[in-house]
C-alpha angles and dihedrals in degrees: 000000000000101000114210127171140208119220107188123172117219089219101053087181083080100052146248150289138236125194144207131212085257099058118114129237119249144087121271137191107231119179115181107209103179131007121232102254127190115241107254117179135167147205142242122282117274138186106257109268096002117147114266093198127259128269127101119287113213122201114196127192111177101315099327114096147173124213101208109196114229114206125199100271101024112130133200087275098065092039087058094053092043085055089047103042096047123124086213105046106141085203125302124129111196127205140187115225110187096219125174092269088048140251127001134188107225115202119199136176112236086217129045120233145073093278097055095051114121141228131217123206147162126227121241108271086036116146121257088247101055085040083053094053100044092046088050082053101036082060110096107229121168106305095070117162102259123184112234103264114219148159138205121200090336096317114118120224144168144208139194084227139031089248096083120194133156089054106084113033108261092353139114120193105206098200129200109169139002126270143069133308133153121245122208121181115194131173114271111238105191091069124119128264138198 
């Protein structure tokens, strides 16, 4: 007999569930009290194509990191395309939004958690302007990376992602929103036997 199992959640605004042949049959009381979000920062407002100042821009991710030189009339623009285009990237996609003050670089991590967080610096013999910039994205503001904050059945546990495994035996929670549900995994009986 090939043994699979269901997993469904009463409160489906919270998300789903996926099994393995290993999960365990019972119900289980699941709040979700934070998602697991990705670190976004920007920076300050610039004229559309003006000169940042030359040095070299790191961004770091753990302990993987890119040096993105920075020549003398590069803009946001270019630095963005450097970031993106970059063999070594850890993890970080850049953007340009054309706001009313102007244009604005927009740094976001490709994966959500802490761990996946990044950080912005200057070299040495970098100009005042692109200093400027990577301290102005190094400051946490109000985007910062966050692990996804849950409980089952009263123990707390945690995840990088919001698809959270390794913490119930054969079991992923896929969440979607915060709150409680009950979970309850059963044997599926429609499986085939032999």
């Amino acid at each position: 007999t090939y043994n699979t199992y269901n997993a469904t959640f009463s409160n489906t605004a919270i998300g789903s569930a996926t099994t393995l042949p290993n999960a365990q049959p019972g119900t289980y009381s699941v709040v979700v009290s934070h998602l697991a979000t990705a670190q976004s920062r920007t920076s300050g407002a610039y004229a559309t194509g003006s000169a940042v100042g030359a040095g070299t821009l790191t961004v770091s991710v753990g302990s993987n990191s890119m040096n993105i030189t920075v020549g003398a009339t590069d803009s946001i623009s270019t630095i963005a395309s450097a970031i993106n285009q970059s063999s070594s990237n850890p993890g970080v996609q850049a953007t340009i939004v054309i706001g009313s003050n102007g244009a604005q670089l927009l740094l976001t991590s490709t994966k959500t958690g802490v761990a996946n967080g990044f950080t912005v610096t200057a070299g040495s013999g970098s100009s005042s302007g692109l200093s400027s910039l990577a301290t102005t994205l190094n400051t946490a503001g109000s985007n910062e990376a966050s692990d996804a904050s849950l409980s089952i059945n009263g123990i707390a546990a945690t995840g990088a992602s919001n698809a959270v495994s390794g913490v119930l035996d054969g079991v992923t929670l896929n969440l979607t929103a915060t709150g409680s549900t009950t979970m309850t995994v059963s044997q599926d009986t429609t499986a085939v036997t032999g």
